[in-house]
C-alpha positions in Angstrom: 24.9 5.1 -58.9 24.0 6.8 -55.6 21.1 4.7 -53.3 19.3 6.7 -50.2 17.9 4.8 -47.8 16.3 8.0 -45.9 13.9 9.7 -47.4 15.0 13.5 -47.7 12.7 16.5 -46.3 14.1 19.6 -44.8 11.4 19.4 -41.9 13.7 15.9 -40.6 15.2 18.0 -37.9 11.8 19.5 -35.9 12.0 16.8 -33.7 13.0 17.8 -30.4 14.7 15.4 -27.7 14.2 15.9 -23.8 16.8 17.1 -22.0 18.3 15.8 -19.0 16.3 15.9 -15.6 18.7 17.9 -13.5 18.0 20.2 -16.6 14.2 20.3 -16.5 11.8 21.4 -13.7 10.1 18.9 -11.7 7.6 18.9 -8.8 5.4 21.3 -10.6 1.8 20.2 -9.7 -0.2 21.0 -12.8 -3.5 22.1 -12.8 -6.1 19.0 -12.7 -9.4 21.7 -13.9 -11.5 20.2 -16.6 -11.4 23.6 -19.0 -9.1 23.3 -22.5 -6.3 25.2 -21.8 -2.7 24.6 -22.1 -2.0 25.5 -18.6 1.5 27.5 -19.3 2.9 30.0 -21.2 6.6 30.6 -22.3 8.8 33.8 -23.9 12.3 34.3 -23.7 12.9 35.0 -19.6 10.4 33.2 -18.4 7.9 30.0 -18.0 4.2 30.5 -16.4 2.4 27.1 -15.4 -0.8 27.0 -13.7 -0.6 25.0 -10.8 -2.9 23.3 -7.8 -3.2 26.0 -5.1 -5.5 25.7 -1.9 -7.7 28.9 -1.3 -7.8 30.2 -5.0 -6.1 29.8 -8.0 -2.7 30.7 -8.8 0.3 29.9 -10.9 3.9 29.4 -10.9 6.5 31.5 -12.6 10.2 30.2 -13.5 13.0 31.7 -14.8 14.1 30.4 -17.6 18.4 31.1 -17.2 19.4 28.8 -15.0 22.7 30.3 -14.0 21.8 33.9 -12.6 24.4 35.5 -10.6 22.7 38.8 -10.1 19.3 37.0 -8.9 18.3 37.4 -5.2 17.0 34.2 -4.6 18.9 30.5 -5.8 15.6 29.1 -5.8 13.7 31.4 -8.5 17.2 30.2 -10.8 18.3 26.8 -10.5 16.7 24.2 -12.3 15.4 20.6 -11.0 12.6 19.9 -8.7 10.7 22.6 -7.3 10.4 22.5 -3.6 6.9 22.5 -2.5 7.0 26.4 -1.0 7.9 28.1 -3.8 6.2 31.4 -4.7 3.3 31.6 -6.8 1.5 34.3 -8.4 -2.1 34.1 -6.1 -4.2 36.5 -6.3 -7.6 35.1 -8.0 -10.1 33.8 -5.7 -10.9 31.0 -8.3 -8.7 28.5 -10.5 -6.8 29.9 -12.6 -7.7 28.8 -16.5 -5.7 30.7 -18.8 -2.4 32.8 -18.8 -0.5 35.2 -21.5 2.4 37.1 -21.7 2.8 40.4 -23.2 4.2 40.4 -26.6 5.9 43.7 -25.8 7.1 43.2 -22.7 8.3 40.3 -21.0 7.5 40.9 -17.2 4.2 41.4 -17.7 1.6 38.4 -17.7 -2.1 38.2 -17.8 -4.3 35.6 -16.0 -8.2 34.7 -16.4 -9.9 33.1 -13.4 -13.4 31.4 -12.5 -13.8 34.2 -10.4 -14.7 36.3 -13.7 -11.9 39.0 -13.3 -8.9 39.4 -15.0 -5.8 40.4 -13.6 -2.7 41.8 -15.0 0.8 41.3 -12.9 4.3 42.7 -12.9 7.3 40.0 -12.9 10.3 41.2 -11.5 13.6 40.7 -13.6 15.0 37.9 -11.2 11.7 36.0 -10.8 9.6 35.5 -7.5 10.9 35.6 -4.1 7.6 36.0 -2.1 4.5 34.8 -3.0 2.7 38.1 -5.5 -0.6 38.7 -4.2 -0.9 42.3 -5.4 -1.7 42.6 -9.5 -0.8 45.2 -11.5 -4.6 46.1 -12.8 -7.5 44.1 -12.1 -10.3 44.1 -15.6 -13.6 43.7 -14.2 -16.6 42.7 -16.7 -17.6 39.3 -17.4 -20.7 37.7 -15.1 -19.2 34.3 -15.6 -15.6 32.5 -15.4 -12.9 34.3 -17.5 -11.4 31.0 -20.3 -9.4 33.0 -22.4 -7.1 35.7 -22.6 -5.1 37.2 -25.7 -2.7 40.3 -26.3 -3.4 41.8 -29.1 0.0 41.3 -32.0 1.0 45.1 -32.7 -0.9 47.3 -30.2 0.8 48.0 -27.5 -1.4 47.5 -24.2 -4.1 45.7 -25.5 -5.8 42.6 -24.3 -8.7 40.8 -25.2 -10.4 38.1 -23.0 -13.3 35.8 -23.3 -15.5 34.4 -20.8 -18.1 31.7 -20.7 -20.8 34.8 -20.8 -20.2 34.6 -24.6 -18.9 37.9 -24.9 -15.6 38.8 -25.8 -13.8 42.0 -24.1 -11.3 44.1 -25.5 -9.5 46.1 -23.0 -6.8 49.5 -22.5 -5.1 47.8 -20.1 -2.6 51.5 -19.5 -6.4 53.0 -18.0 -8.1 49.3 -17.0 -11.4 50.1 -19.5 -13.2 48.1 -21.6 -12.7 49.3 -25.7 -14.9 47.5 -27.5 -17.5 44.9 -26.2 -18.5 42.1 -28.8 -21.7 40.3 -28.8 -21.6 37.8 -31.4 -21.7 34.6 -30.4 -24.9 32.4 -28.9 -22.6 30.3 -26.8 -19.3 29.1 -25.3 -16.5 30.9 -26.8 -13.9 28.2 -27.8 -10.7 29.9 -29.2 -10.1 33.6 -30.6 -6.8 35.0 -32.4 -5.8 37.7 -34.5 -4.8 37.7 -37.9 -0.8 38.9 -38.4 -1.5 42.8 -38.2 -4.4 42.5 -35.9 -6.8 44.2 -38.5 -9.1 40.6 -37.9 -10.0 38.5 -34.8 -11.2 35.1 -35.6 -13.1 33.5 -33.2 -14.7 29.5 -32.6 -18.1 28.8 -31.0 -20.1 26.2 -29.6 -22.1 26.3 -32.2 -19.4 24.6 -34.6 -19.3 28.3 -36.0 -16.3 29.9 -37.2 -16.5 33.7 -37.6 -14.1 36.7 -38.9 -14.8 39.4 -37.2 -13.5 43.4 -37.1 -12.4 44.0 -33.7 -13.0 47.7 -33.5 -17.4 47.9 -33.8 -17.8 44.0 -33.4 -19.2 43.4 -36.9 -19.1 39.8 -38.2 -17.6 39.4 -41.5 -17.6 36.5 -42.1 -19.4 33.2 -40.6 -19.5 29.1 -41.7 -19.6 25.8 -40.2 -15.8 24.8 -39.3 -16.4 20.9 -38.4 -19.5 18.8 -37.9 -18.6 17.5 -34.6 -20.0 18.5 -31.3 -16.5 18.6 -29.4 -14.4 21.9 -29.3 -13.2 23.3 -32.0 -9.6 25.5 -32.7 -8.4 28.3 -35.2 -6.1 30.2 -35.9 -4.9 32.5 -38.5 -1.4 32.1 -41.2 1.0 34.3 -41.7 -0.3 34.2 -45.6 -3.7 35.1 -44.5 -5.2 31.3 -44.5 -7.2 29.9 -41.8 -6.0 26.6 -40.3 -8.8 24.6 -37.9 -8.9 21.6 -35.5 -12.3 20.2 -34.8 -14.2 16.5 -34.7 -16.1 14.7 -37.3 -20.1 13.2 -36.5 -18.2 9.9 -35.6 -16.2 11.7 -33.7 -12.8 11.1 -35.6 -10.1 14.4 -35.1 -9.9 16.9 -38.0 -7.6 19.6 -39.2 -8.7 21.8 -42.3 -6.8 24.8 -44.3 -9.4 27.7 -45.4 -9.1 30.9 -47.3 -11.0 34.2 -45.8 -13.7 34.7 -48.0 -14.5 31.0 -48.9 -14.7 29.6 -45.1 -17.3 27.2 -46.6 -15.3 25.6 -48.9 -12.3 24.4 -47.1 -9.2 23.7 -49.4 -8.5 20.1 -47.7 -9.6 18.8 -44.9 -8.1 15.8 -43.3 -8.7 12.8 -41.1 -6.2 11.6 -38.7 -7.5 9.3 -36.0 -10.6 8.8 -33.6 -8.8 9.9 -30.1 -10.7 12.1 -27.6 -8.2 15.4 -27.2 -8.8 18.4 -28.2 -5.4 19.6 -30.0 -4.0 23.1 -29.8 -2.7 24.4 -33.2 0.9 25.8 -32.4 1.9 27.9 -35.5 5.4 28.9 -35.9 5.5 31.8 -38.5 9.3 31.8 -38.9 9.1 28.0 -40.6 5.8 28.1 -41.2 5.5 25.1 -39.1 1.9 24.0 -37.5 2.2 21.6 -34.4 -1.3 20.2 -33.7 -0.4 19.2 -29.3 -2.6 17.1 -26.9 -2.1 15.8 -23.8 -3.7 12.5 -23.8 -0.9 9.9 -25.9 2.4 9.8 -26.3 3.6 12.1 -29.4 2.8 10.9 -33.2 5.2 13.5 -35.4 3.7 13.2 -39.1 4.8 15.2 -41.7 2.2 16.4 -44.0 3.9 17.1 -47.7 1.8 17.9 -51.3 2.0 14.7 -54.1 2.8 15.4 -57.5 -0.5 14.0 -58.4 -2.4 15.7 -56.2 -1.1 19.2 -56.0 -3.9 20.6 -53.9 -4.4 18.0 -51.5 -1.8 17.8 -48.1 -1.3 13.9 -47.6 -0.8 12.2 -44.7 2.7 10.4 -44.4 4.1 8.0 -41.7 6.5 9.1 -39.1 10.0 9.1 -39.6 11.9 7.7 -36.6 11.0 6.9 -32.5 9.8 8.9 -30.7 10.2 9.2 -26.7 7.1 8.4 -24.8 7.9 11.1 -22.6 7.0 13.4 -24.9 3.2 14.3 -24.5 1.0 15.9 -27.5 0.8 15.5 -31.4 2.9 17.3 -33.2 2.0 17.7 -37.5 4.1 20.1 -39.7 3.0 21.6 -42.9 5.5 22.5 -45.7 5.4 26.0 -46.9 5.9 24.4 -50.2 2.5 22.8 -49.7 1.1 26.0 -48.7 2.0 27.6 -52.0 1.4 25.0 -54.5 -1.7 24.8 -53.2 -2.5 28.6 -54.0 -0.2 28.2 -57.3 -2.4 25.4 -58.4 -5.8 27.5 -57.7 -4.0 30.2 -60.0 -3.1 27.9 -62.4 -6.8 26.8 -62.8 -8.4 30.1 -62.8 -5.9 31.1 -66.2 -7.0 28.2 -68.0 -10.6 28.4 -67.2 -10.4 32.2 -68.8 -8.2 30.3 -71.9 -10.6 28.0 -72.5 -13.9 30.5 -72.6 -11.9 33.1 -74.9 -11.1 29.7 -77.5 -14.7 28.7 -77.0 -15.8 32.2 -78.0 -13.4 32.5 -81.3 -14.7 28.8 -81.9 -18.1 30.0 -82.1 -17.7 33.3 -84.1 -15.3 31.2 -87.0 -18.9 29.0 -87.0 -21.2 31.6 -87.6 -18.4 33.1 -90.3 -18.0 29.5 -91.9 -22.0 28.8 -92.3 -22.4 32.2 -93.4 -19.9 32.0 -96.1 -21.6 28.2 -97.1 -24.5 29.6 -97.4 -23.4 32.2 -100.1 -21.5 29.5 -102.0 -24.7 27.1 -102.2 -26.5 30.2 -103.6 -23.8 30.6 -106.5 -23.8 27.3 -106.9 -27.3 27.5 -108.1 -26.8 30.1 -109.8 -24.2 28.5 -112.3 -26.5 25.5 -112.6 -28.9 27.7 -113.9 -27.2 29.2 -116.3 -25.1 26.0 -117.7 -28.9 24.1 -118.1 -30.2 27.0 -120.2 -29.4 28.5 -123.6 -29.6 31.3 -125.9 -33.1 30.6 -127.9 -31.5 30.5 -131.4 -29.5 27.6 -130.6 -32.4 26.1 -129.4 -34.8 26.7 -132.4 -32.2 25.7 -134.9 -32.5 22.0 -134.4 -36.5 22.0 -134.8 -36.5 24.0 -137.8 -34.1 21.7 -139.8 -36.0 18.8 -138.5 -39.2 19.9 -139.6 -37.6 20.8 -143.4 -36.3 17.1 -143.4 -39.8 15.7 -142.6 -41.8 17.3 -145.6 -38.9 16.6 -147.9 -39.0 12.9 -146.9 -42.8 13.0 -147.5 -42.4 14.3 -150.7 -40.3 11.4 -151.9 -41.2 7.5 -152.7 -40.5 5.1 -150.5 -37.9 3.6 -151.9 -36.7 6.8 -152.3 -35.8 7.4 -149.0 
């Protein structure tokens, strides 16, 4: 008889461990700016963090093979700390609050400043040597600080960007003009991303609204409340086509909820975790089907979040398994794929035997109205055959009364003690 002591779950080997320090960068001076952002952005070559820059805002760009011989410059590839004059990418006249790199191509990057432009900037193959003042395109629109910007999945040279003016801008970034212009949203823009074939953007608000909306004419398809509390809010969509969200409660307690297009109203769980004050960043990894909720502001708390026999359609919460370094920052939950699709298998499941039991119901009431119609008929025959036993042919009823009557005037005829 086999005994585990570990409970099994193929999700046991997500947690990462740091690596050494002559291994990792250090010296980077991150950006201190109040906005919710996750200050960096990584793809395969390269590693973009927005840093603390006198005179403007700019950010730092690192290459992320550490053992280059072809590069120009040993400081742009060997890991450690960063000395203090290494090149940035400056060119905004404000802080810099959000950065993206192309999907397509990996040297090109997009940044959004408070200075309400957008620029777009070439990355040479070997990193920064000089300090890159000169973008590639500059996307001039919004009237108030630039938060956000996205590329769009599977067009090639598209970006959208969101500023604090509520609107969110869709741009050609291979002519620098504006596509489509949406107008949608009565304040502060909060998150935005695109379903998996960019046919839907799905956008947070200020006003604890979460919309689905067509990015080509701006039309809102679809709009409800996402989470009652008054702190920002995230979304973003599945591979599967579900909705996963990140919000607050009214007593302010952190939320994460998993909702289907067409029924935003009527979430399919939603889920407590704990009352701390960060906003957490859903990172969605489509290859596992892995969601990693991050903040910044405790050490990291990995859960894993699995579906109960009992409770098919209901994620619940388990306790972590193992330490976890305190040098890790952010909260990290992972949701099964099995989950994902029980959860959907279930729904099915419910919907066949809902149609089941209204086509018995039906049959239940025709074989009524066939059984009372059919008792009815018998009662009536019944009566029938009463009828018939309880009466007579009249001869065998007169028979009897005319021998009686004979009987009674031959007894009268006779002497008493005759009779």
């Amino acid at each position: 008889m086999s005994f585990r002591l570990v409970r099994q779950s193929k999700f046991r080997h997500v947690y990462g461990t740091c690596l050494k320090r002559e291994q990792c960068f250090d010296n980077v001076r991150v950006s201190k700016s109040s906005w919710d952002s996750t200050f960096c952005a990584v793809n395969p070559k390269f590693c973009a963090i927005i840093v603390e820059s006198g005179g403007g805002g700019a950010f730092i760009v690192l290459p992320l093979n550490k053992i280059n011989k072809t590069v120009l410059s040993k400081k742009a590839s060997q890991a450690g700390r960063i000395p203090p004059d290494h090149p940035l990418v400056g060119g905004h006249k404000g802080p810099v609050l959000d950065i993206a790199w192309d999907p397509f191509n990996d040297n090109v990057i997009a940044s959004g400043s408070e200075d309400c432009v957008v620029k777009v900037w070439q990355i040479p193959d070997y990193g920064l040597v000089t300090t890159m003042t000169e973008p590639v395109v500059d996307l001039v629109y919004h009237q108030r600080r630039v938060g956000m910007v996205l590329w769009h999945p599977t067009a090639n040279n598209v970006l959208l960007s969101a500023g604090s003016d509520n609107i969110v801008v869709i741009w050609n970034i291979g002519c620098g003009e504006a596509l489509t212009t949406i107008d949608a949203h009565p304040d502060i823009i909060y998150s935005c991303c695109f379903n998996w074939d960019g046919s839907l953007l799905l956008t947070t608000c200020k006003d604890k609204k979460i919309r689905i909306i067509n990015p080509r004419d701006g039309d809102v398809f679809e709009e409800a409340t996402s989470h009652e509390g008054s702190k920002a809010t995230r979304a973003i969509f599945l591979k599967n086509g579900l909705v996963f969200t990140t919000g607050f409660s009214k007593r302010s307690e952190r939320q994460y909820s998993l909702r289907a297009p067409g029924h935003l109203d009527d979430p399919i769980t939603m889920v407590e975790l704990d009352s701390s004050n960060g906003v957490m960043f859903p990172m969605y990894d489509p290859d596992t089907n892995l969601v990693y909720l991050c903040d910044g502001y405790q050490a990291t708390q990995k859960t894993e979040l699995k579906v109960t026999k009992k409770k098919t359609n209901i994620l619940d919460r388990m306790p972590p398994t193992g330490k976890v370094k305190s040098e890790e920052d952010g909260k990290a939950t992972a949701i099964s794929s099995e989950a994902l699709e029980k959860v959907t298998e279930v729904a099915k499941q419910n919907d066949d035997l809902k149609k089941r039991i209204d086509e018995l119901q039906t049959e239940m009431k025709k074989f009524k109205a066939v059984f009372l119609k059919q008792e009815n008929r018998i009662r009536v025959l019944e009566n029938k055959v009463g009828e018939l036993v309880g009466t007579g042919p009249p001869a065998t009823q007169q028979a009897p009364s005319s021998v009686s009557a004979n009987t009674v005037n031959n007894n009268c005829d006779m002497a008493p003690d005759e009779v």
